[in-house]
C-alpha positions as a Markdown table, in Angstrom:
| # | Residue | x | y | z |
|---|---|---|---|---|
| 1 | Unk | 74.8 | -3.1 | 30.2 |
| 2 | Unk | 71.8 | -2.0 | 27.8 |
| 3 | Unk | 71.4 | 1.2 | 26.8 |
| 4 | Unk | 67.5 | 0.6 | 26.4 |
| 5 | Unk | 66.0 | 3.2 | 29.7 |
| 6 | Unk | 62.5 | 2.6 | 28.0 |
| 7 | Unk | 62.1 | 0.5 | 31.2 |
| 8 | Unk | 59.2 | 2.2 | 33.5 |
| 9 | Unk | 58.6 | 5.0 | 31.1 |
| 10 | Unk | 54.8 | 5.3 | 30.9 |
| 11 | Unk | 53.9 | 3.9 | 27.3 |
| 12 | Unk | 51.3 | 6.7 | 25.9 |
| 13 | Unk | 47.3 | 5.1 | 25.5 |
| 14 | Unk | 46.6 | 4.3 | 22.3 |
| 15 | Unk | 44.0 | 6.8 | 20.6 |
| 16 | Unk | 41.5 | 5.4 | 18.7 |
| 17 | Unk | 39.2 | 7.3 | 16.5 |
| 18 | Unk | 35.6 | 5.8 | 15.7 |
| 19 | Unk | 34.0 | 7.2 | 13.0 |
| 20 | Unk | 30.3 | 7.3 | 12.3 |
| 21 | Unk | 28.7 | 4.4 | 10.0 |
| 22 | Unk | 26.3 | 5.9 | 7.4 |
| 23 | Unk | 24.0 | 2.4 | 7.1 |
| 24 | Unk | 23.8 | 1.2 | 3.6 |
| 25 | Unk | 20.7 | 2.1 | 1.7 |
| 26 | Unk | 18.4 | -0.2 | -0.6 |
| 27 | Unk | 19.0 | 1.8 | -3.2 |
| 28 | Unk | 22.6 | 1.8 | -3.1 |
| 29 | Unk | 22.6 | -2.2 | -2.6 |
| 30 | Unk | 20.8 | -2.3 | -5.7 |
| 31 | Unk | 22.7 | -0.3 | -7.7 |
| 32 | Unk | 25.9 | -2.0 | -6.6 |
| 33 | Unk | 23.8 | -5.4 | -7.9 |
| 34 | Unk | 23.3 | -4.3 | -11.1 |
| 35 | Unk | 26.6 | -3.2 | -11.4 |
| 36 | Unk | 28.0 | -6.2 | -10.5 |
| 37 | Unk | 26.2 | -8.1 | -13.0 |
| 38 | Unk | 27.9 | -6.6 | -15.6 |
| 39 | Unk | 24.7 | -6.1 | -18.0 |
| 40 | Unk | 25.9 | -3.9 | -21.1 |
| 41 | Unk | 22.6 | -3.7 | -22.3 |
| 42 | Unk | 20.0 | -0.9 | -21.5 |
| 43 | Unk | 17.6 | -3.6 | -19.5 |
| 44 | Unk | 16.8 | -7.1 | -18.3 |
| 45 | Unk | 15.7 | -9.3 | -20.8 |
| 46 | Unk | 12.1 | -11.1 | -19.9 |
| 47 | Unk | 10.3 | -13.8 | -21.8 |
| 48 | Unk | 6.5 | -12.8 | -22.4 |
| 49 | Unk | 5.6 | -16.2 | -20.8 |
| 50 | Unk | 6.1 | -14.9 | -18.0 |
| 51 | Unk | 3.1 | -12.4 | -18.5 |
| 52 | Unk | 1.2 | -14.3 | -21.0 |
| 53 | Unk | 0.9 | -17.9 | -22.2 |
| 54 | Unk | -0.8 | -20.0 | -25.0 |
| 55 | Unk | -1.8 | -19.1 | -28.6 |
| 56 | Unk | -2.1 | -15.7 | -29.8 |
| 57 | Unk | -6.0 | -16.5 | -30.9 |
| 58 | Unk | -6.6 | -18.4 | -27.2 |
| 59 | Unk | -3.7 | -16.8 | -24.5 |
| 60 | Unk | -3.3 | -17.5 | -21.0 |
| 61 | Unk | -1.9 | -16.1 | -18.0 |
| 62 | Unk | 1.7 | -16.4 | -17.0 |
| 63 | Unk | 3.2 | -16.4 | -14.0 |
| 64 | Unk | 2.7 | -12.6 | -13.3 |
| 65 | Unk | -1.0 | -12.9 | -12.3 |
| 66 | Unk | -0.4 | -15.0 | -9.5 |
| 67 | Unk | 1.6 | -12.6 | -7.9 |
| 68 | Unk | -1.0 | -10.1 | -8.6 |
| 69 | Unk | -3.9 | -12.2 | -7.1 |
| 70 | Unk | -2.3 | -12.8 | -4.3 |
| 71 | Unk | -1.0 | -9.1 | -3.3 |
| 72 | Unk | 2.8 | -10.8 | -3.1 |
| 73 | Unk | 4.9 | -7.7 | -4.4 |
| 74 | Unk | 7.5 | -8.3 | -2.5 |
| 75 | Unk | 8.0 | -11.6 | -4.5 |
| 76 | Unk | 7.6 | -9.8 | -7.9 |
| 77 | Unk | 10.3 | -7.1 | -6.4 |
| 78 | Unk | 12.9 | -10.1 | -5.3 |
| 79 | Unk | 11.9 | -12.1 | -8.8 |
| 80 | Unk | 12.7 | -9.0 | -10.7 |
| 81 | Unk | 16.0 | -8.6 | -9.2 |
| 82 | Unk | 17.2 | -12.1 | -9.5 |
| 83 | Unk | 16.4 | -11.9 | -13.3 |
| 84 | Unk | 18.3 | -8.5 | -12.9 |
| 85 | Unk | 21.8 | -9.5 | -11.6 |
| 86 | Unk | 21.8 | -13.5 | -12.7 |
| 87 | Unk | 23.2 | -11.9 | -16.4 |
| 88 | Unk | 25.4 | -14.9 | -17.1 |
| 89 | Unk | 25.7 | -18.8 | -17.3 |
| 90 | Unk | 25.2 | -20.6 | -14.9 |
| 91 | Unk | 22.4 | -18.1 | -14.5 |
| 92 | Unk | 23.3 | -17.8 | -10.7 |
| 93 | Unk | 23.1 | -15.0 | -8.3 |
| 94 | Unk | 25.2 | -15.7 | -4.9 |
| 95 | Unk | 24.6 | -13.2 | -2.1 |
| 96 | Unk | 24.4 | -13.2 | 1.7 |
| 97 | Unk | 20.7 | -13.2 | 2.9 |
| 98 | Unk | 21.4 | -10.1 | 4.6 |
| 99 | Unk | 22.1 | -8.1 | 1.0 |
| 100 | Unk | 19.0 | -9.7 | -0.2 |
| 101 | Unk | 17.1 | -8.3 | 3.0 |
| 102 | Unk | 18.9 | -5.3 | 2.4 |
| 103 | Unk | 17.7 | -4.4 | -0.9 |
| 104 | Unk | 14.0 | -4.8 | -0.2 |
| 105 | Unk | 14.4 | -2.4 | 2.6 |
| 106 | Unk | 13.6 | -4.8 | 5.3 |
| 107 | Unk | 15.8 | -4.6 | 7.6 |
| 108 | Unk | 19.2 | -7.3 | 8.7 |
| 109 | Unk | 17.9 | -8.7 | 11.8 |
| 110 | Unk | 16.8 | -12.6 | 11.9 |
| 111 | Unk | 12.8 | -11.3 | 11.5 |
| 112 | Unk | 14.4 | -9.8 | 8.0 |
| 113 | Unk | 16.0 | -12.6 | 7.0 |
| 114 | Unk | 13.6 | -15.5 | 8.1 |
| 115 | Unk | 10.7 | -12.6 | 5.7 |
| 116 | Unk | 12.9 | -13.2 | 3.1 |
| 117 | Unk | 13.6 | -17.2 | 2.9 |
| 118 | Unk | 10.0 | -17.4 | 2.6 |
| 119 | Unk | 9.6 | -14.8 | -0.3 |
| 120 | Unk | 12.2 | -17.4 | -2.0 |
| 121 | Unk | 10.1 | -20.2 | -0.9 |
| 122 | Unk | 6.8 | -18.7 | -2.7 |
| 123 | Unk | 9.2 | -18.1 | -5.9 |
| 124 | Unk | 10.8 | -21.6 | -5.1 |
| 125 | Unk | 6.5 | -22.8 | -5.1 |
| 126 | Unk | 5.9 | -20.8 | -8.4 |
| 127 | Unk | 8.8 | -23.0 | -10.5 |
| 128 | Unk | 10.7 | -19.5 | -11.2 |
| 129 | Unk | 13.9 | -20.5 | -9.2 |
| 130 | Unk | 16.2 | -23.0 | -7.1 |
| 131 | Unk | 17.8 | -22.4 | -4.0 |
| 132 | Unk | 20.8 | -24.1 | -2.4 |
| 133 | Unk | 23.5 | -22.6 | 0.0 |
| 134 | Unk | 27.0 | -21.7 | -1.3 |
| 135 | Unk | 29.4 | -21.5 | 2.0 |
| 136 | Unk | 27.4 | -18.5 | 3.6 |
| 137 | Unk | 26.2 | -17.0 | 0.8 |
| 138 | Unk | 22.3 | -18.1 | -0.7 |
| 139 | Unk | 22.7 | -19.1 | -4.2 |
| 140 | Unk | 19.4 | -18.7 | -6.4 |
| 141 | Unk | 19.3 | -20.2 | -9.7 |
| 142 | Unk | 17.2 | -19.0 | -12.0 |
| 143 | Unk | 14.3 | -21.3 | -14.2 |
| 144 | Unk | 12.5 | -20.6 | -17.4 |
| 145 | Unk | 10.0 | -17.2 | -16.7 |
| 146 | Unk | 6.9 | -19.6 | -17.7 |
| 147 | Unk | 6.8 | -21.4 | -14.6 |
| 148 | Unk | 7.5 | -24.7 | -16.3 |
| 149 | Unk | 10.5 | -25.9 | -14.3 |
| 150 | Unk | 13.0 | -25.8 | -16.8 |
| 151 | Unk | 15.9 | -24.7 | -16.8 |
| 152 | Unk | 16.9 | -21.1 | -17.9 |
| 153 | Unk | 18.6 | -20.1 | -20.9 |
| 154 | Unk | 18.8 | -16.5 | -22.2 |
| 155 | Unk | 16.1 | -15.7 | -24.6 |
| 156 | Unk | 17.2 | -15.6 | -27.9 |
| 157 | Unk | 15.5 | -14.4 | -31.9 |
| 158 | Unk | 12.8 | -16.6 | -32.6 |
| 159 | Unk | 11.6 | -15.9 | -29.1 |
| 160 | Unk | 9.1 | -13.3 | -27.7 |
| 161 | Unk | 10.7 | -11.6 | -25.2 |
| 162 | Unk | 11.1 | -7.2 | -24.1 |
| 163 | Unk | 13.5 | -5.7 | -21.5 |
| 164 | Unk | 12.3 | -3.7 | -18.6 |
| 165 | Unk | 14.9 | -0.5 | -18.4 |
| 166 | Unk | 17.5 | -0.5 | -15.7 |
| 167 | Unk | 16.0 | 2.9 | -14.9 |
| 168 | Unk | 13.0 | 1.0 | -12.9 |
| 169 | Unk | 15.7 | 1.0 | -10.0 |
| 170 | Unk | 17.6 | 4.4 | -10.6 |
| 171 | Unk | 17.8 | 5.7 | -7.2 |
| 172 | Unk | 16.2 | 9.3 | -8.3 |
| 173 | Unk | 13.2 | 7.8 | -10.2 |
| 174 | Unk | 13.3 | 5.1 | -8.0 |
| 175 | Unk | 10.2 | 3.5 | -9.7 |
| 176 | Unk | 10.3 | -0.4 | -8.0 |
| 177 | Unk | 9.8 | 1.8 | -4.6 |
| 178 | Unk | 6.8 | 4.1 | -5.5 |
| 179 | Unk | 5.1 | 2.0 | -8.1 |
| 180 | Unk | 2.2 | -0.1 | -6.2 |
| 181 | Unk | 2.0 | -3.6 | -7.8 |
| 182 | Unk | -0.7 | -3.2 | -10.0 |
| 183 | Unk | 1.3 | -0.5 | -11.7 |
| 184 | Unk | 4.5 | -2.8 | -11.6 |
| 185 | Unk | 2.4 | -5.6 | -13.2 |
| 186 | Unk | 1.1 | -3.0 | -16.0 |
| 187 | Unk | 5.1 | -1.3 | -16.7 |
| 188 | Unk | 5.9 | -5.1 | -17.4 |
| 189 | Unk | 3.1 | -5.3 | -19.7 |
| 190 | Unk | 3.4 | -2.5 | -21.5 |
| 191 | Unk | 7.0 | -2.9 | -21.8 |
| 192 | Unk | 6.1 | -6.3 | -23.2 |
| 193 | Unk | 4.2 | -4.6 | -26.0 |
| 194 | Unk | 4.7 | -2.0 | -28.9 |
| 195 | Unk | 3.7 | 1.9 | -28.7 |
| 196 | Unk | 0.9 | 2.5 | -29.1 |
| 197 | Unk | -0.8 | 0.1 | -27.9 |
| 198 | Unk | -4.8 | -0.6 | -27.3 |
| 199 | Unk | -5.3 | -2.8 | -23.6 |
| 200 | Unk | -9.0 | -2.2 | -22.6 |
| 201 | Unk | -9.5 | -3.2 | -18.6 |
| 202 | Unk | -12.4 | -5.6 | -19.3 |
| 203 | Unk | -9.8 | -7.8 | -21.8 |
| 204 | Unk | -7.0 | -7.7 | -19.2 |
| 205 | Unk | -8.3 | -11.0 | -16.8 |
| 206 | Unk | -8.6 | -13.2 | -20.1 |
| 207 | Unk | -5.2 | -11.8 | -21.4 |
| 208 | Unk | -3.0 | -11.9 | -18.7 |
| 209 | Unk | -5.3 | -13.1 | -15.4 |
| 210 | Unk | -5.3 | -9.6 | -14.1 |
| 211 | Unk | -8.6 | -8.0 | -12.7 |
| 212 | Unk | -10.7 | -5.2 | -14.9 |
| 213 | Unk | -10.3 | -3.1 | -11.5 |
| 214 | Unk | -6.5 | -3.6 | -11.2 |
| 215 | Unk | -5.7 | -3.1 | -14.7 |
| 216 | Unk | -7.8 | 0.5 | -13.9 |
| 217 | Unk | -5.9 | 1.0 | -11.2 |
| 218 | Unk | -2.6 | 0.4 | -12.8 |
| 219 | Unk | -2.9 | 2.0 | -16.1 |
| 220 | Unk | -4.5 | 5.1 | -14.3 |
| 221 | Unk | -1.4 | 4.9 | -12.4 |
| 222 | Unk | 1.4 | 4.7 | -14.9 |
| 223 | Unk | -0.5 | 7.3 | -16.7 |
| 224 | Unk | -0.5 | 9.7 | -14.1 |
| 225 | Unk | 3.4 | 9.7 | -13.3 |
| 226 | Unk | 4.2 | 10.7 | -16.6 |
| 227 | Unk | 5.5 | 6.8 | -17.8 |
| 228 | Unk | 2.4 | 6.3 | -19.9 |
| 229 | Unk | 0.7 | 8.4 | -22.4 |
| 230 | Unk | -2.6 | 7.8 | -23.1 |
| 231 | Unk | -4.7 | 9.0 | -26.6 |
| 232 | Unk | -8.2 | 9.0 | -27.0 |
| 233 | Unk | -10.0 | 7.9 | -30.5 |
| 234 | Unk | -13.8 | 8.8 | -30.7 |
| 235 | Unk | -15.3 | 7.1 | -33.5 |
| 236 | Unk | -19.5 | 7.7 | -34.3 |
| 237 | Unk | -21.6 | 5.1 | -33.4 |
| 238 | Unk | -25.1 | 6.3 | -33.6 |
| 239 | Unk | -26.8 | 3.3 | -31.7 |
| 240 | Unk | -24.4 | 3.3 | -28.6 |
| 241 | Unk | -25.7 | 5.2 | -26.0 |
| 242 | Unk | -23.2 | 8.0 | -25.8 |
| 243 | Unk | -23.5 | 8.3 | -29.8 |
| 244 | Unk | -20.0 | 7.2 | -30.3 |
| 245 | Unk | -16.8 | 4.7 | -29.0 |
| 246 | Unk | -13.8 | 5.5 | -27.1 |
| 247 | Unk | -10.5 | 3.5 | -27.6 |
| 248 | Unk | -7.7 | 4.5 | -25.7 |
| 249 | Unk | -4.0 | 4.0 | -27.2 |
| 250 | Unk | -0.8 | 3.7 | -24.9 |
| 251 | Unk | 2.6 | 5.0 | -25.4 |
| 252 | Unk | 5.2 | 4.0 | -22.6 |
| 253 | Unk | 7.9 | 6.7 | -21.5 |
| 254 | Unk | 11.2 | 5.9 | -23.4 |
| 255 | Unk | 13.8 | 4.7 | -21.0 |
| 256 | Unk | 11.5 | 4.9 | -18.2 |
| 257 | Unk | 12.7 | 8.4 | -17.3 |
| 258 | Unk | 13.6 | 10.1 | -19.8 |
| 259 | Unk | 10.5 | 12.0 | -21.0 |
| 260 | Unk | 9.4 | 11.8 | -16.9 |
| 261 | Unk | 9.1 | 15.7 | -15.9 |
| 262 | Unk | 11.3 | 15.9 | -12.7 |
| 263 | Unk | 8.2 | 17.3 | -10.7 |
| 264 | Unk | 6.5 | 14.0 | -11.1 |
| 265 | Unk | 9.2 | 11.5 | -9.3 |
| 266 | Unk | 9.8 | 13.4 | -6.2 |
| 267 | Unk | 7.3 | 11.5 | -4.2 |
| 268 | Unk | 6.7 | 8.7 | -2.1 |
| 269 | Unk | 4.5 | 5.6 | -3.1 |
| 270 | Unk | 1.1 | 6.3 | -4.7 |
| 271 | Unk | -1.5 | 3.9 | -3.2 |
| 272 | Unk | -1.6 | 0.9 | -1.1 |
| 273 | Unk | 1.2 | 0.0 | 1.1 |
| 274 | Unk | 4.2 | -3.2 | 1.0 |
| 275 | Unk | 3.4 | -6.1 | 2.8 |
| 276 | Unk | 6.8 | -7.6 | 4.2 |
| 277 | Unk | 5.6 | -11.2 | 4.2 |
């Protein structure tokens, strides 16, 4: 006879305990992207091509002006992080569409998702990357930064080429959030060029393809949060009107942050607002 009396003895309910789920932040999606891609250097390497193309007597604009012209920051933003966190051959960044929607703040439902396959469609149009599907995950390959097509090999010596900071998405600056894209589109330029350096607005649509107004706009900008510093040289000129010249000389912030007064990054974007698609 068995000794087991469990028999008809109430079992006890199981308890479960549901905690609370803290949703996942942009910021903290992009910082775990960076980390992930392993980068030991203090930036992302970008050709100038992508800014500016052509002879140094005759240049043209890269890339960068047409998402300037056509208000597409949100495609500069995705672009940015691709070059970002595809650090290695085969120059390949696999991630579910979700952690792509994710990190531009927009959101994991199907609207999100379908907002960002056409972001990747207009940088898919612009010769800047391939798409193809890895199991679930969206795998974007990255091509040369000139738009050409070709295929994408890290830039090397002979090569003209700068690194925007990894502090353009530390989450207390938070800089790709607050920056409007005519300031994004001038941070990549003056990153592309050594302090000091002279960029009058009326010489910025034949250099790069980006308007007098916006270069204004985005100089004025980066000046006034503290990641530009701009000096003034007065020179006589008795037959201009004013009696003398103006040239103004730019010196960007080193590291993006690290001459930034603290005062000056808490706050929210400065002028215009994101449009999603």
């Amino acid at each position: 006879m068995s000794n087991d009396n469990s028999a008809g003895k109430a079992t006890a309910p199981l308890r479960v305990v549901r905690t609370s789920r803290k949703p996942v932040t942009a910021d903290a999606t992009i910082a775990e992207m960076i980390k992930r891609s392993g980068r030991r250097t203090g930036g992302v390497p970008i050709r100038r091509t992508f800014l500016q193309g052509g002879p140094q007597q005759a240049p043209e604009p890269g890339p960068l002006a047409s998402f300037v012209t056509a208000h597409d920051e949100r495609a500069l933003d995705l672009y940015l992080l691709v070059l970002a966190i595809a650090s290695h051959e085969p120059w390949r960044a696999e991630l579910a569409g979700r952690v792509w929607s994710r990190a531009l703040d927009l959101g994991e439902d199907k609207s999100a998702l379908a907002t960002v396959s056409k972001i990747f469609r207009r940088l898919e149009e612009r010769s800047l990357i391939e798409r193809s599907r890895a199991g679930r995950r969206l795998s974007v390959a990255l091509l040369r930064e000139d738009g050409s097509g070709a295929a994408y090999e890290a830039p090397n010596k002979p090569e003209r080429w700068f690194r925007l900071p990894f502090a353009y998405w530390d989450p207390q600056l938070r800089w790709y959030e607050t920056l409007s894209l005519p300031a994004k589109a001038l941070l990549l330029v003056s990153a592309s060029l050594r302090s000091p350096f002279y960029l009058p607005y009326d010489k910025a649509k034949a250099w790069y393809g980006i308007s007098s107004d916006s270069a204004a706009k985005g100089l004025t900008e980066l000046t006034r949060v503290g990641l530009l510093t701009a000096r003034f040289e007065h020179k006589v000129a008795p037959l201009s009107p004013e009696g003398y010249t103006t040239t103004r000389y730019y010196t960007l912030a080193s590291g993006l942050g690290a001459e930034v007064p603290e005062r000056r990054v808490a706050r929210r974007r400065i002028g215009g607002t994101k449009t999603p698609t």
